[in-house]
N, C-alpha and C positions, 0 to 999 in steps of 0.2 A: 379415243373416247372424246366427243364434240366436247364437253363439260371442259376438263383441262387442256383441250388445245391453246397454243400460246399464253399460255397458265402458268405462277410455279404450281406444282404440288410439293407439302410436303409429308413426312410419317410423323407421329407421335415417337417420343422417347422410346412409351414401351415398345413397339416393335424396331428400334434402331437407335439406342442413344446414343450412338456416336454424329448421327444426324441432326437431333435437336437437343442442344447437351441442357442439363436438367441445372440450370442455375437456381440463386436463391430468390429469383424473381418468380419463375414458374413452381419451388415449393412453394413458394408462398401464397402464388393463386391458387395451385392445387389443395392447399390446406383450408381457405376461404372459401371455396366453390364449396368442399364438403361441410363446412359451415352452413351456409347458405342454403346448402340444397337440404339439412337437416331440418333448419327451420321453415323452411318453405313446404317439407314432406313430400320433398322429389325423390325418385329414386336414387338418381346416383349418390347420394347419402349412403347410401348401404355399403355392406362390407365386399359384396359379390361384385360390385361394381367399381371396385378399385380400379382397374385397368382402363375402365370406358371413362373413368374420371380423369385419370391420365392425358388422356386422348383429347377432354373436353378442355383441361387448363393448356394443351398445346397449342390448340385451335384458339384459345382467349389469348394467351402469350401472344401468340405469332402475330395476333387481330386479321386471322384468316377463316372463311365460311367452313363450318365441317359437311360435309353430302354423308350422310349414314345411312346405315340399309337398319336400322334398329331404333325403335321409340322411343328407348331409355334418352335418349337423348332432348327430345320435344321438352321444350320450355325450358331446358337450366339458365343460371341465372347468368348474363351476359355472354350467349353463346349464338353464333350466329348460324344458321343452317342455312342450305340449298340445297334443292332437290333435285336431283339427278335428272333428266329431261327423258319424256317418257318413250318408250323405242317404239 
């Protein structure tokens, strides 16, 4: 995939914490972001979007672009996206 060639990639907690181990730094964005995304009346605020929230404070932690194939994601609050290059 051109996107991550000579790239890291990495997974969010939820799908591997033993990858990106869940310190008090990333609860702590992760608790913020749902903060944030409440008052802002983003989605990932919601309860259904716990896991994409995950996903979104690992991408903030790491300070690395997330490529989502999913919307919930457009606009959270210090979250950087890239878009997958079109085939």
């Amino acid at each position: 995939m051109p996107l991550i060639v000579g790239r890291p990639v990495f997974i969010s907690f939820q799908t591997a914490a033993e990858t990106v181990h869940s310190g008090l730094d990333l609860v702590g964005i992760y608790a913020r972001l749902r903060v944030e995304c409440e008052r802002a009346g983003h989605a990932l605020s919601q309860r259904v979007h716990d896991a994409d929230r995950r996903v979104t404070a690992t991408a903030i932690r790491l300070g690395i672009p997330l490529v989502p194939n999913d919307a919930v994601f457009r606009d959270a609050p210090g979250l950087v996206l890239e878009a997958a290059p079109a085939a």
